[in-house]
C-alpha positions as CSV (number, residue, x, y, z in Angstrom):
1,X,0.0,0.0,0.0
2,X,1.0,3.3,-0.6
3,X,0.0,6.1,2.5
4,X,-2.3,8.0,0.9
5,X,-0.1,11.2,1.7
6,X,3.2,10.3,1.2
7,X,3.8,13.2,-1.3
8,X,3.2,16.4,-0.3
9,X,2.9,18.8,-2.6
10,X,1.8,22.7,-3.2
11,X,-1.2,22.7,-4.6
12,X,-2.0,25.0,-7.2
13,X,-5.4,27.0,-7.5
14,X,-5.7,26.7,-11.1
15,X,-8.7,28.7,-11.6
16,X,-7.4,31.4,-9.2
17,X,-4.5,31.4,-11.8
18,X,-6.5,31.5,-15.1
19,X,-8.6,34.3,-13.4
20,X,-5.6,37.0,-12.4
21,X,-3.0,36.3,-15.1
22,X,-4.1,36.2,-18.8
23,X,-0.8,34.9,-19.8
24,X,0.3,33.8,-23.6
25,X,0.4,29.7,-23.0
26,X,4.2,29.8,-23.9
27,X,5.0,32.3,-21.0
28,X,2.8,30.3,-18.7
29,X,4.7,27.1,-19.2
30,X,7.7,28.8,-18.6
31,X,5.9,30.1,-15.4
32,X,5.2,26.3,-14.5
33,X,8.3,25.1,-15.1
34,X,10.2,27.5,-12.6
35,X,7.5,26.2,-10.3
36,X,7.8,22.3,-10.8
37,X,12.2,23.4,-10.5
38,X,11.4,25.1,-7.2
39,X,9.1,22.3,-6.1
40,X,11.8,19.7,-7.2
41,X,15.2,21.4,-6.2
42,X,17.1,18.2,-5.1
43,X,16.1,16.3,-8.5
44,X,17.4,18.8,-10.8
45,X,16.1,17.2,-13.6
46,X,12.4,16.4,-14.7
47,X,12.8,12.6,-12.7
48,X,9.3,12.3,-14.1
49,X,10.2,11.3,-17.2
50,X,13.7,9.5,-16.4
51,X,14.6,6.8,-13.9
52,X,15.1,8.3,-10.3
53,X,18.3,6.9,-9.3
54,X,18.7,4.9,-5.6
55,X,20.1,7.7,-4.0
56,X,17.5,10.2,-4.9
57,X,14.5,7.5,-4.2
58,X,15.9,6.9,-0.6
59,X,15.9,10.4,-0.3
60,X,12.7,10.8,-1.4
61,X,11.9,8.5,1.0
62,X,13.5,9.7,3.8
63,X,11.3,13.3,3.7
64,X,8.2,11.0,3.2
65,X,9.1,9.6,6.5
66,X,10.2,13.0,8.3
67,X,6.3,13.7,7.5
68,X,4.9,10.5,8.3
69,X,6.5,10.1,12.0
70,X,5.1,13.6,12.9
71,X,1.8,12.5,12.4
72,X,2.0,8.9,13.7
73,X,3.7,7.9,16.9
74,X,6.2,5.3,16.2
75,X,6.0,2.4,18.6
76,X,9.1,1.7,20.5
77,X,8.5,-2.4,20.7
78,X,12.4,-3.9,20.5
79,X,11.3,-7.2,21.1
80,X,8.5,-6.9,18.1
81,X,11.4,-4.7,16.0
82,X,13.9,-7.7,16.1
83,X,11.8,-10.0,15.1
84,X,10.4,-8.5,12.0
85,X,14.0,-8.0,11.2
86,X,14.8,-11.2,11.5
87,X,11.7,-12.5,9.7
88,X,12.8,-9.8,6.7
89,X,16.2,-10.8,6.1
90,X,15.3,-14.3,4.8
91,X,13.3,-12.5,2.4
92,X,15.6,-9.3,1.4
93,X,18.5,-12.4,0.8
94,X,16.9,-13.7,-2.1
95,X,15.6,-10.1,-3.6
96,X,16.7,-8.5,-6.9
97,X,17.8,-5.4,-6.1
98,X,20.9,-4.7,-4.1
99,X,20.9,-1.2,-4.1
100,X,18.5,-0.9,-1.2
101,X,18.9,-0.6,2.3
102,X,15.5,-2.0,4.1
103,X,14.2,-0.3,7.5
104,X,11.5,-1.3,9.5
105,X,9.4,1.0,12.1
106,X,6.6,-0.5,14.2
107,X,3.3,2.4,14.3
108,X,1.0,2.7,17.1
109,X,-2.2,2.4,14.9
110,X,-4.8,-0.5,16.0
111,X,-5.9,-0.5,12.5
112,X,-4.1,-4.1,10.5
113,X,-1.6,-2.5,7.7
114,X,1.4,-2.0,6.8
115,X,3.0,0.6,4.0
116,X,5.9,0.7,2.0
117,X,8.3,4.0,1.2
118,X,10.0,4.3,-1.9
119,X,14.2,3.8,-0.7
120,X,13.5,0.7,1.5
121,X,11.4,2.2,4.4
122,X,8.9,-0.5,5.4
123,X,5.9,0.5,8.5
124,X,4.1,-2.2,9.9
125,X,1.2,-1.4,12.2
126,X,0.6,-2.4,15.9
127,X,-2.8,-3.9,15.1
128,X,-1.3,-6.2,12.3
129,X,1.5,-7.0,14.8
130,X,-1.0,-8.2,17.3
131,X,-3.0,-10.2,14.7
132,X,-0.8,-12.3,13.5
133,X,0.9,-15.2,15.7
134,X,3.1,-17.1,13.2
135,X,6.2,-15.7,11.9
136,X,5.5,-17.6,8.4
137,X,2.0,-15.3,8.2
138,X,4.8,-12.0,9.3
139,X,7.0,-13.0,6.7
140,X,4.5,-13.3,4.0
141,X,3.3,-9.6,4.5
142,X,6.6,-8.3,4.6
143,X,7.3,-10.3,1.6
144,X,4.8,-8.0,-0.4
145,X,5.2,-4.7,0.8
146,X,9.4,-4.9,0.1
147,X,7.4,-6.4,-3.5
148,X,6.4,-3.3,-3.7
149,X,9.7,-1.4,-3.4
150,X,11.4,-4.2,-5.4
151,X,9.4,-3.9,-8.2
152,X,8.9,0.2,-7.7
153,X,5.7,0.6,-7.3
154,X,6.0,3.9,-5.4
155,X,7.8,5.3,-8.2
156,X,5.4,4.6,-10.4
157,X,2.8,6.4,-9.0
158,X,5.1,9.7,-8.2
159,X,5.9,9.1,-12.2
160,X,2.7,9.4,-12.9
161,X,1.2,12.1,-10.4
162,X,3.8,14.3,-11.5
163,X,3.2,13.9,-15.0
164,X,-0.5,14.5,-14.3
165,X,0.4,18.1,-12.7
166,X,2.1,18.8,-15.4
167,X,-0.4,17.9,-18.3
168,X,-2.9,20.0,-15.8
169,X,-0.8,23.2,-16.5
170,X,-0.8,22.1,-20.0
171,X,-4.4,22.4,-20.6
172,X,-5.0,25.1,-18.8
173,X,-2.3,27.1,-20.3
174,X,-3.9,26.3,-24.1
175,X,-7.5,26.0,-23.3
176,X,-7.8,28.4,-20.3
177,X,-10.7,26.1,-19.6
178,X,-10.1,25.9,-15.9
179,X,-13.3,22.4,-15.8
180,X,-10.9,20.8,-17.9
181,X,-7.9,21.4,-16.0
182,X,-10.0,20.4,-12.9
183,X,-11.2,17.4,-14.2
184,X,-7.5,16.2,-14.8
185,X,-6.8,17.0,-11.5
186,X,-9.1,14.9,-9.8
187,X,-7.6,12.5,-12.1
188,X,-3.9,13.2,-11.0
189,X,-5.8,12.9,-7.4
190,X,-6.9,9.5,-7.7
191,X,-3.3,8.3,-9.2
192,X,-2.3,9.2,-5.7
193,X,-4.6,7.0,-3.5
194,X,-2.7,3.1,-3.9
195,X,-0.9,1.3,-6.0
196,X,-3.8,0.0,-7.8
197,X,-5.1,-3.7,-9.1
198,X,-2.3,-4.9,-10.9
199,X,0.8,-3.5,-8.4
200,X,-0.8,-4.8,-5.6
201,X,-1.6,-8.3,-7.5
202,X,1.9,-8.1,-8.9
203,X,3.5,-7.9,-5.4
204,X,0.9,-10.6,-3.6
205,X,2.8,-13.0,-6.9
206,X,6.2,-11.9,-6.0
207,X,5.7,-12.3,-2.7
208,X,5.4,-15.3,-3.2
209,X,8.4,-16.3,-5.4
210,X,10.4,-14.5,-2.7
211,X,8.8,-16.6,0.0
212,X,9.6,-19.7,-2.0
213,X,12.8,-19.0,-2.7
214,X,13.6,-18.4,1.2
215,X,12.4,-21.7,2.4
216,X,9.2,-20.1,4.3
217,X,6.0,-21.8,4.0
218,X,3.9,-19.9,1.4
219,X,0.6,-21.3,2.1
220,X,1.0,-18.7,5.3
221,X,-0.4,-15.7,2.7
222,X,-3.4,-17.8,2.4
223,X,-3.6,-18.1,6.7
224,X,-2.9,-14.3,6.8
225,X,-5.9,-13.7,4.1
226,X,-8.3,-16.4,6.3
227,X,-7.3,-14.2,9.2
228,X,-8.6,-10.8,7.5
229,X,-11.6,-12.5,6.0
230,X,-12.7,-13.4,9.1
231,X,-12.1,-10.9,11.2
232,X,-13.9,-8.4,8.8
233,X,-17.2,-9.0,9.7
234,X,-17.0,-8.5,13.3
235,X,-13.8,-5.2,13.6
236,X,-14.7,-3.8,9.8
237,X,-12.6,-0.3,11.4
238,X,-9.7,-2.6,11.9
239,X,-9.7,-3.2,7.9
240,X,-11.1,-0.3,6.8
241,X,-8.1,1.3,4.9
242,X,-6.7,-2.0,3.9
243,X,-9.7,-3.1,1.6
244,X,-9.8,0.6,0.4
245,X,-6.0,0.5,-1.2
246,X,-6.3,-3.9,-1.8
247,X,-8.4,-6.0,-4.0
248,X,-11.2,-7.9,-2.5
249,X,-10.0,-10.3,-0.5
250,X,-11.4,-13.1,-1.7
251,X,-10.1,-12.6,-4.9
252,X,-6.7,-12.3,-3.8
253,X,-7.0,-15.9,-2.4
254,X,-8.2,-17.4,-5.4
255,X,-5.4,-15.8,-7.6
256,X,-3.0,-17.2,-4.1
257,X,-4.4,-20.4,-4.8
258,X,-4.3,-20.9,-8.5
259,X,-0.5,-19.6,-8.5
260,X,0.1,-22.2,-5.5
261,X,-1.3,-24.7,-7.6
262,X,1.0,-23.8,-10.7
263,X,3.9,-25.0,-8.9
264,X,2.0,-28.3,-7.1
265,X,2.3,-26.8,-3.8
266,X,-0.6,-28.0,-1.3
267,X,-2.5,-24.6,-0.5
268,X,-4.5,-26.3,1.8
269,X,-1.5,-28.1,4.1
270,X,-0.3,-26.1,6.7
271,X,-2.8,-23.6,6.1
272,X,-4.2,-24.1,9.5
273,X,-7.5,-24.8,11.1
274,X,-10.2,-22.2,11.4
275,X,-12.5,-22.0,14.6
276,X,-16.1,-22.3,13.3
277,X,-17.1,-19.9,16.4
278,X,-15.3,-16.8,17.8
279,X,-16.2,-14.5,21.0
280,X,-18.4,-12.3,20.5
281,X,-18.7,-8.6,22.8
282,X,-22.6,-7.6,23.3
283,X,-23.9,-4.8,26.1
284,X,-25.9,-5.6,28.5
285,X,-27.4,-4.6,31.7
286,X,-27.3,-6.6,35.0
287,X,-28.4,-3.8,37.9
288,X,-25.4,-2.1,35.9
289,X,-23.8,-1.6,32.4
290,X,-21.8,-4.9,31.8
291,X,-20.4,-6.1,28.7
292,X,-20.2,-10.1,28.0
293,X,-18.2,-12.3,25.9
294,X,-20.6,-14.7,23.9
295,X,-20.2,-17.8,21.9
296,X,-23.3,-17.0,20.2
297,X,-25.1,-19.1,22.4
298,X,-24.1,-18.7,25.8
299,X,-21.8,-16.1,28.1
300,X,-19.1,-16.9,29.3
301,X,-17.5,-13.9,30.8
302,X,-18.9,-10.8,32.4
303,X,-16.8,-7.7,32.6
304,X,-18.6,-5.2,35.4
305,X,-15.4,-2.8,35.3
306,X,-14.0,-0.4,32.9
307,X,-10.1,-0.1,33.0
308,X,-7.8,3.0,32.7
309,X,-7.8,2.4,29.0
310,X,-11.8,1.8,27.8
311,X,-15.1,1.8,28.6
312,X,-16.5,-1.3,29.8
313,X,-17.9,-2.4,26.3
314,X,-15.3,-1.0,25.2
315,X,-13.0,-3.2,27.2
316,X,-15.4,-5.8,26.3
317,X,-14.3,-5.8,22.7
318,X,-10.6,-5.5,22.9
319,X,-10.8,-8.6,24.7
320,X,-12.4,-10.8,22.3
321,X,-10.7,-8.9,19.1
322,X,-7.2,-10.2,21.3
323,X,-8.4,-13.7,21.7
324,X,-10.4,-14.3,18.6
325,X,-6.8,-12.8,16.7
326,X,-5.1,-15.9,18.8
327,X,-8.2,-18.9,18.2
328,X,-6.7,-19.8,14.8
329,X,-3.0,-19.5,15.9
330,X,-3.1,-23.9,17.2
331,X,-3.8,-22.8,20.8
332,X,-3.2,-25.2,23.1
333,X,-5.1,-25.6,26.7
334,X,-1.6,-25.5,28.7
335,X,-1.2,-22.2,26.5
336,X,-3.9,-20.3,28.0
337,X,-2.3,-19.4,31.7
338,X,-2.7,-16.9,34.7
339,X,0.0,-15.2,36.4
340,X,0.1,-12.5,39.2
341,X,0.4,-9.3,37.8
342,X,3.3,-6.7,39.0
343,X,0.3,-4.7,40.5
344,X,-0.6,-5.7,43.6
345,X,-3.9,-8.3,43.9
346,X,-4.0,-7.9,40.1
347,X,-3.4,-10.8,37.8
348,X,-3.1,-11.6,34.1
349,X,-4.7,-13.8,31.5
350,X,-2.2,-15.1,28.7
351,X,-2.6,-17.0,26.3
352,X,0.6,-17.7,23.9
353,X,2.7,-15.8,26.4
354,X,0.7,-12.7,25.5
355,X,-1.3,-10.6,28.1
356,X,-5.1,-10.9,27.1
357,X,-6.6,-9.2,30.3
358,X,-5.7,-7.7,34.0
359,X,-8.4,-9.0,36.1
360,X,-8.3,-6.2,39.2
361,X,-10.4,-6.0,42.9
362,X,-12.8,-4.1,41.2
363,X,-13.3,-7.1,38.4
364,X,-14.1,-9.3,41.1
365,X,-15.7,-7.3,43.7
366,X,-19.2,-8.0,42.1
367,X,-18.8,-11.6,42.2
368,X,-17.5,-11.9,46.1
369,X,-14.6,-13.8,45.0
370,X,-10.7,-12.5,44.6
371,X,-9.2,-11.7,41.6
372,X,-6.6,-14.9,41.4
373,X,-10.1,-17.2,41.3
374,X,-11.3,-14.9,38.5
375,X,-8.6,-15.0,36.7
376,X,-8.7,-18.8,36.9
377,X,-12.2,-19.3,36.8
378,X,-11.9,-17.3,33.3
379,X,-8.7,-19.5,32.1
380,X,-10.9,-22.8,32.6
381,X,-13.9,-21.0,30.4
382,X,-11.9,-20.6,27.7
383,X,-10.2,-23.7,28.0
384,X,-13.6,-25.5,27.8
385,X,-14.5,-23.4,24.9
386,X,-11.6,-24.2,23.0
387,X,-11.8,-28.1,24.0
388,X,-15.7,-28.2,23.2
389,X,-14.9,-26.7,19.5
390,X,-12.2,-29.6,19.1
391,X,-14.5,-32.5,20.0
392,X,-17.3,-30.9,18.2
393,X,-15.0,-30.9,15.0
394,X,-13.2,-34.4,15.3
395,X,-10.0,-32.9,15.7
């Protein structure tokens, strides 16, 4: 994906222009072109219409990122940090081009994405960071956004924004029609909103190879693209600019499969199994505001509490988007554990070494019972709810 404002540049009003200045078209290009030098002064050259070279993409790049981290916080996680690097280098070891150096930053966004910057700069969002579990499913979206840098997709779409300001100037200048001109614009607008159908095709298929080519399990694109197919229907904000700047998702899958198929690979070993239920968060009211975790046919948990974070439903939610993002991940029941917090009389739920909840005094106040039984009593629920869906399947 490419962040939908990782080129900022001056707008021009073009029908304030063509309303003060009743210029001869020739002078007026001469006009723009002082503009697009002065807009462009560490190109100097029209890179438009020439290949950019590595040094002046990465710093391209670079003030894309300046601009980017002063709007979004970056999210200091080393532990998260080495491991995507880890996970990357497989992949960068068996990539085409040499001439980039690859960085990865971790953003504190909730939504699931992660963007690419022309030069090498890759961002990968908390709330695809707490999604996925395996490090195959990490690889294979780091796999296609470097895709995109490998096979310069970013470039591509600065190519052709630029060459669509300058073909507005154009018209204007020799039809002094300033509709026209705006109707290009919004044209050179939407050039700037993705990568488009093909790129991000193109990069889901050399994602692949590269995966391949490493020795990682490719199938794990296809457990990544279960993972936002299912949780769709229930967090639709989580995904919300993803399926704006992607294909549909299911017919990303299908393309996945057929290409799988091409080279006999089994898409559907390895691919992992996929919990016919998931918790659901609902309101109710119980001589209080309460939220409760469902199955779709029965509660299981009650939260009475806020926390310092949300509100009660609110905190209703984040737990079930936490554990339904681990159900598909081969949870096992010795997995799901509570520990005593560092707070005192507070302790935590984990599952897969990862804090789900802090069950507090004031969880269990309305229960008469103590926050260690709680905690427990909600570690055996689940454990029962993933043990009935095993039987219930065979497995």
């Amino acid at each position: 994906m490419l962040l939908k404002q990782n080129i900022h540049m001056e707008k021009l009003n073009l029908k304030t222009l063509s309303q003060n200045f009743n210029f001869q078209p020739t002078i007026y290009i001469s006009i723009f072109f002082l503009i697009f030098l002065f807009l462009f002064p560490s190109l100097n050259k029209l890179s438009a219409f020439v290949n950019i070279s590595p040094e002046e993409e990465k710093e391209m790049g670079q003030k894309i990122c300046e601009e980017l981290e002063k709007t979004y916080k970056v999210w200091d996680n080393e532990i998260e940090k080495k491991r995507i690097y880890s996970v990357a280098e497989k992949i960068i070891n068996v990539t085409e081009r040499k001439d980039v150096e690859y960085t990865f930053k971790l953003l504190d966004i909730p939504e699931v994405n992660a963007i690419s910057i022309p030069g090498g700069f890759i961002y990968v969002f908390k709330g695809l960071i707490e999604l996925i579990d395996s490090d195959d499913e990490l690889a294979a979206v780091l796999a296609h956004e470097i895709a995109h840098i490998e096979r310069k997709h970013g470039i591509t779409i600065y190519k052709k924004s630029t060459k669509a300001m300058f073909y507005n100037m154009i018209l204007l200048a020799l039809t002094k029609n300033e509709y026209i001109a705006l109707a290009a614009d919004m044209i050179s607008t939407a050039l700037l909103q993705g990568f488009g159908r093909e790129a991000e095709l193109e990069a889901d298929y050399f994602a692949l190879h590269y995966l391949i080519k490493a020795n990682i399990n490719p199938v794990a694109m296809l457990s990544f693209f279960d993972q936002l197919k299912r949780i769709s229907s229930h967090y639709p904000d989580l995904l919300k600019d993803y399926f704006q700047e992607h294909p549909p998702i299911s017919e990303r899958i299908k393309i996945v499969e057929n290409h799988l198929k091409s080279k006999n690979i089994d898409f559907t070993k390895g691919r992992g199994y996929r919990f016919s239920k998931e918790l659901i968060p609902r309101k109710a009211f119980n001589g209080r505001n309460v939220g409760i975790v469902t199955d779709g046919e029965k509660v299981l948990i009650t939260f009475y509490d806020s926390n310092k974070h949300f509100s009660v439903f609110e905190r209703t939610k984040e737990f079930c988007k936490k554990v339904n993002s681990l159900l598909n991940t081969n949870i096992k029941n010795y997995e799901i554990k509570v520990l005593p917090s560092t707070s005192e009389n507070e302790w935590n739920l984990i599952i897969k070494n990862k804090i789900v909840e802090t069950i507090t005094q004031k969880d269990s106040e309305p229960l008469n019972t103590s926050p260690s039984k709680l905690a427990n009593l909600w570690k055996e629920t689940l454990q029962k709810f993933l043990w009935d869906e095993f039987i219930k399947e065979g497995i």
